[in-house]
C-alpha positions, -999 to +999 in steps of 0.1 A: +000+000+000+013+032-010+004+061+019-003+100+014+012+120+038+002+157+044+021+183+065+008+211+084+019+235+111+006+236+149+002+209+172+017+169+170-017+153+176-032+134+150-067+134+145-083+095+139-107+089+109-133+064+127-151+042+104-189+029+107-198-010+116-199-015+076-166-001+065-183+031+052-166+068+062-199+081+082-202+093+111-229+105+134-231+139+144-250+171+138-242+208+130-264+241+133-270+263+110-256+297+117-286+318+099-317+299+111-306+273+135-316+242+119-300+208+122-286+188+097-269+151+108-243+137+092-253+104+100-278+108+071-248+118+045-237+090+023-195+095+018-189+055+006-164+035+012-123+044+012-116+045-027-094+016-037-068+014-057-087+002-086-107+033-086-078+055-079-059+041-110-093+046-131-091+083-118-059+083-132-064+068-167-092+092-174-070+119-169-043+099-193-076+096-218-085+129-214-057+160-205-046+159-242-079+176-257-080+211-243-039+210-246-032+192-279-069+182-299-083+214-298-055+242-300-030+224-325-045+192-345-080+214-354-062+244-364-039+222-386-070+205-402-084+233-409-057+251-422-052+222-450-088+232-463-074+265-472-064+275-511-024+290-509-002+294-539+022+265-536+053+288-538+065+302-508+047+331-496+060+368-511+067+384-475+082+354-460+121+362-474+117+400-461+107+393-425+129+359-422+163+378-436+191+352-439+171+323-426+171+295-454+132+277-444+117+248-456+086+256-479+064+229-462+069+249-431+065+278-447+030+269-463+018+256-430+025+285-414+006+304-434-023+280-436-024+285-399-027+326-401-033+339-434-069+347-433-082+333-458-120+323-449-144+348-456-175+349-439-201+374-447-176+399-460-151+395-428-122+371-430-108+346-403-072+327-403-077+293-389-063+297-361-094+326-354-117+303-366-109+277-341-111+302-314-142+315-325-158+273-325-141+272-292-160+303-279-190+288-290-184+253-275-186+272-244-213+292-247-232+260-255-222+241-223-232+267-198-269+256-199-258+221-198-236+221-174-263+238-153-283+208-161-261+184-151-257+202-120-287+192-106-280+155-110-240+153-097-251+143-065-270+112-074-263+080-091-256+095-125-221+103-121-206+075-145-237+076-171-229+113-178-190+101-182-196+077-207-220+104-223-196+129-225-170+110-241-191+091-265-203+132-278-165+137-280-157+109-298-186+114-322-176+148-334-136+130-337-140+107-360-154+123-391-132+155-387-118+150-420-150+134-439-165+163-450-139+192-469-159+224-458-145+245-434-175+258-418-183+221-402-157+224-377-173+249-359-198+222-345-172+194-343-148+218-318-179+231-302-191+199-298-159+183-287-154+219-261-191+208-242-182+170-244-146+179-222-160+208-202-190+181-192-165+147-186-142+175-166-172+186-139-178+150-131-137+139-132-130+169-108-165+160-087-153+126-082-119+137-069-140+160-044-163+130-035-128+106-029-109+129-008-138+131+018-144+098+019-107+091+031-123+117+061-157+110+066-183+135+072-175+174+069-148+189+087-157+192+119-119+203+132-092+218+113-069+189+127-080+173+098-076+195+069-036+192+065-047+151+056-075+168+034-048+189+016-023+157+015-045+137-002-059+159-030-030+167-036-011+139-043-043+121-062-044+159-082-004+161-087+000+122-102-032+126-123-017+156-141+014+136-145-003+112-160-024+136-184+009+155-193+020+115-204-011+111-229-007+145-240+030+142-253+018+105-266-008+127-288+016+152-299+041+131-305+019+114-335+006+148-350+041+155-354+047+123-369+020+124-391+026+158-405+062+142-421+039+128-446+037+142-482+015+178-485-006+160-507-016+137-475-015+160-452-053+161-448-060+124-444-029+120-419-047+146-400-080+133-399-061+099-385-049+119-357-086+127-348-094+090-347-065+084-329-073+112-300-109+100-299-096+061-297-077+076-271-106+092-252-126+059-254-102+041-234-113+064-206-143+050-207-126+025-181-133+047-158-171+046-154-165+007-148-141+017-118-154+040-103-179+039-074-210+061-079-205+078-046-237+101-035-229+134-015-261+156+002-259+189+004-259+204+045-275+236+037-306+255+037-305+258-002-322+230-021-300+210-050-315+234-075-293+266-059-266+243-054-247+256-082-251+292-069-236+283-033-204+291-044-208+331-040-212+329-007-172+316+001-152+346-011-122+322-009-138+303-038-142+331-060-103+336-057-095+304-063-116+309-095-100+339-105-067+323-098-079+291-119-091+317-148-058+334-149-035+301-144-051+288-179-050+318-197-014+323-193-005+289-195-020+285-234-015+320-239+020+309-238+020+278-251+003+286-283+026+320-286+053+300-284+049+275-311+036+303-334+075+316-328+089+285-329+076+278-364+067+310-384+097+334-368+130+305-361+126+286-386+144+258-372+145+225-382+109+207-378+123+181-351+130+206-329+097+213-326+088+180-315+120+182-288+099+211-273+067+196-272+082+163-259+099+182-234+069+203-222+049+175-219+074+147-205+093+172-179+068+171-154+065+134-152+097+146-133+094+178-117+064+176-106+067+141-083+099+158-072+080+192-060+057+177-040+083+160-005+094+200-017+058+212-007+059+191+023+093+198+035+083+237+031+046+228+046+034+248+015-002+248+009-025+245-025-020+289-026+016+287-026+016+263-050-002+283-075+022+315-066+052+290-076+032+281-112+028+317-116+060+324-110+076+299-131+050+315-158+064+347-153+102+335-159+092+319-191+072+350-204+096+373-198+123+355-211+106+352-242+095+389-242+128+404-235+148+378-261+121+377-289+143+390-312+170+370-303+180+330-324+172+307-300+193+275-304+177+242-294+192+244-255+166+276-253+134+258-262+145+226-247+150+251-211+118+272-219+098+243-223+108+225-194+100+255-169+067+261-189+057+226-188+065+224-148+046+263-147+012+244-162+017+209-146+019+231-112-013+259-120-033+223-136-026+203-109-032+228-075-061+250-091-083+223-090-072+216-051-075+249-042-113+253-053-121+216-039-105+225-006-131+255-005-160+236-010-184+225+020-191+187+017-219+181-003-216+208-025-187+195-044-206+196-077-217+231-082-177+242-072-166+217-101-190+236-129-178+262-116-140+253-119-142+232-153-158+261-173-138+287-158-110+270-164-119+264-202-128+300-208-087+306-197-079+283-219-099+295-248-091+331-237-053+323-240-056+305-273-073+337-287-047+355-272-018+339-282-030+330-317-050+367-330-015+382-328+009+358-348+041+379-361+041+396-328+054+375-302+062+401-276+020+403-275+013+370-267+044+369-240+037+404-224-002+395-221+009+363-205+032+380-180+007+404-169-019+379-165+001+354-142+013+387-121-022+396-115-028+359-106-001+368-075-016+398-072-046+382-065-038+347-044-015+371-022-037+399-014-075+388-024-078+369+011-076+337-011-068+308+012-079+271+014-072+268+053-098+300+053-116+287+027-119+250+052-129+273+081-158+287+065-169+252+051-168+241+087-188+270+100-214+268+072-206+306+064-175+329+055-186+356+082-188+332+111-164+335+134-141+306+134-122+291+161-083+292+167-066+269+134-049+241+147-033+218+121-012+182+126+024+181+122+018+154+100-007+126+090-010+099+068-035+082+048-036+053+031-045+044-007 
């Protein structure tokens, strides 16, 4: 058995995790309600039993099955399929010699390049590159899965948790597979937007689930803060190792588009369109997950019905924070990311496998860095805040590097060292964002923080792809918008009374004005898994 330990400051008593007669995490007890005195018993919450490891490794494959489409599907192999629907003259493009002065490029990357941002789809009189047009499918995707992830809302707490999985993903993987079948460009705008509500949707319930498995290693609500350093320990380790494992499918995906963009121009499309199979092959195997998991059942211990469950989360302050933070953290991580490729390619011009060094190495480096951060966090009893500081930071080193030497050659040594920081900057803001809202979330009302935190976090995303993308040619856009968008993110965690120990002390007291009694936090505790 492998154990989760969590550190904390304060006192060296540990606080026990009794178990009922039938091996469930419940416990009897009552709390009152600080507006209008009611009861509510825990006895009558249903936590379920102590994950095993089974469902744990599930967790963890769906993130494998799953991280690569809002990092990989959606912001490069669309754009590139897309981009081969569009008419270009086969020579190299007129400008290209008199802004790339003394740089001998290859004319496939050349063309694809300027598939990627010449505008060249017209749409009642206005134009679109297809990199805008992607953005503009991803907007939409969004817009579409507000109303259904408020409907879904109402039904995270019951017995539906796995059926709206295996929903999600099959809606993915429908609008994968024929991405290349029909040669218009305008059908992609359903496929992505279809593809952006399928993710946002599988995300609520994969982040709800974590919520629902890290109380069940505790039992009923936090009734003392002795218990929220093993709280922290544990969705943290489950959060940091099922990032690593997403960043591992993710270079896995990106590894093949590169591959299969070696093939002959002529084939460019149909390699494409097998890359789209592939990632929704991919995303099937997650299905796994809906056989492993337990459908664990969570009430909600406040006055508000299920229906206004999804509103609950403006009354934490601490939440909204960790939102903000979260809203930041994934516009300045694909802000980047996508800025930076656009460099890589269209302004280097270097030679096309060392753009698959940088994606390898942004992906694969935190499969290192990040296991070794975390006896790091423990030995520094750093929290799910400081975490998110230490992303940002990271963040902020890459962008400004890239701001201040834009203009600069880089040689394979630069990527290889920005992507590696970058990579450990988004495996860090991924990983502790969703810890940082979960940690703020009273039990029971795991779900409506989830919606809350998956769409947020795609409208980042989608927020930082626009960003990084509308400006091509101008790195020092991309960068500098980047910058100033993880510095507000410190800004923010360090002085917007963001906190998850605050944020567990208004869970426990029902209410972010109550007054709370003196913290007191265990040296240490551990947790088995």
């Amino acid at each position: 058995m492998k154990e989760v330990a969590a550190e904390g400051g304060g006192g060296q008593g540990v606080a026990p995790v009794p178990a009922s007669q039938n091996g469930n995490s419940m416990q009897p007890g009552s709390k009152k309600n600080s507006k209008n005195g009611e009861a509510y018993s825990y006895a009558d919450e249903e936590v379920g039993d102590k994950p095993s490891r089974f469902e744990v490794w599930g967790w963890y494959l769906y993130e494998f099955c799953s991280y690569f489409v809002q990092t990989v599907l959606i912001p490069v192999v669309f754009p590139l399929i897309i981009g081969q629907l569009q008419h270009l003259p086969m020579e190299p493009v007129p400008d290209w010699p008199m802004n790339h002065p003394g740089m001998a490029c290859a004319e496939k990357e050349i063309h694809l390049y300027s598939t990627l941002t010449k505008r060249t789809i017209t749409v009642s009189g206005s134009t679109f590159s297809s990199l805008e047009w992607t953005s503009i499918a991803w907007g939409g995707g969004l817009a579409l899965a507000a109303p259904t992830l408020a409907f879904i809302s109402f039904h995270l707490n019951g017995h539906f948790q796995t059926l709206i999985t295996a929903a999600a993903t099959g809606v993915g993987i429908f609008f994968c597979l024929p991405a290349g079948l029909f040669k218009t460009t305008k059908i992609f705008i359903p496929y992505i937007a279809g593809i952006v509500v399928a993710i946002t949707v599988a995300s609520v319930v994969h982040t709800h689930h974590l919520g629902l498995m890290v109380r069940s290693f505790l039992g009923p609500p936090l009734k003392k803060m002795t218990q929220f350093s093993t709280k922290q320990g544990v969705s943290s380790w489950l959060s940091l190792y099922a990032t690593v494992a997403g960043c591992l499918g993710a270079a896995i995906t990106s590894s093949f588009t590169y591959h299969m963009l070696r093939e002959p121009r002529e084939r460019d499309l149909m390699s494409l369109w097998i890359v789209s199979i592939f990632c929704g092959l991919l995303w099937l195997v997650g299905v796994l997950h809906a056989f492993t998991a337990e459908n664990r059942t969570g009430s909600v211990p406040t006055p508000f019905s299920s229906r206004f469950q999804l509103f609950s989360i403006f009354k934490y302050p601490h939440a909204i924070g960790g939102l903000l933070a979260v809203l930041l953290s994934s516009f300045a991580t694909m802000c980047i990311f996508t800025g930076g490729v656009l460099f890589i390619v269209g302004q280097l011009c270097i030679k096309p496998v060392h753009l698959l060094y940088f994606w390898l190495t942004y992906f694969l480096f935190p499969l290192v860095s990040l296991p070794l951060l975390q006896p790091l966090q423990h030995l520094i009893q750093a929290n799910a805040v400081k975490m998110k500081i230490l992303g940002f930071l990271l963040s902020l080193l890459s962008s400004g590097f890239g701001f201040y030497f834009w203009n600069s050659h880089w040689k394979l040594g630069h990527l290889l060292v920005f992507g590696a920081i970058q990579g450990t900057a988004s495996g860090l803001l991924h990983a502790f964002g969703r810890v940082l809202v979960l940690d703020c979330a009273p039990s029971g009302e795991e779900g409506g923080f989830s919606v809350w935190y998956s769409w947020v976090r795609g409208v980042g995303l989608c927020g930082g792809f626009t960003a990084g993308s509308v400006v091509q040619g101008r790195v020092r856009t991309s960068f500098g918008a980047a910058f100033c968008g993880a510095l507000v993110g410190i800004v923010i965690l360090l002085f917007g009374n963001v906190s998850d120990f605050g944020g567990a002390g208004a869970v426990r007291d029902g209410s972010e004005t109550g007054s709370h009694d003196p913290v007191v936090l265990d040296s240490r505790e551990s947790i088995s898994v």
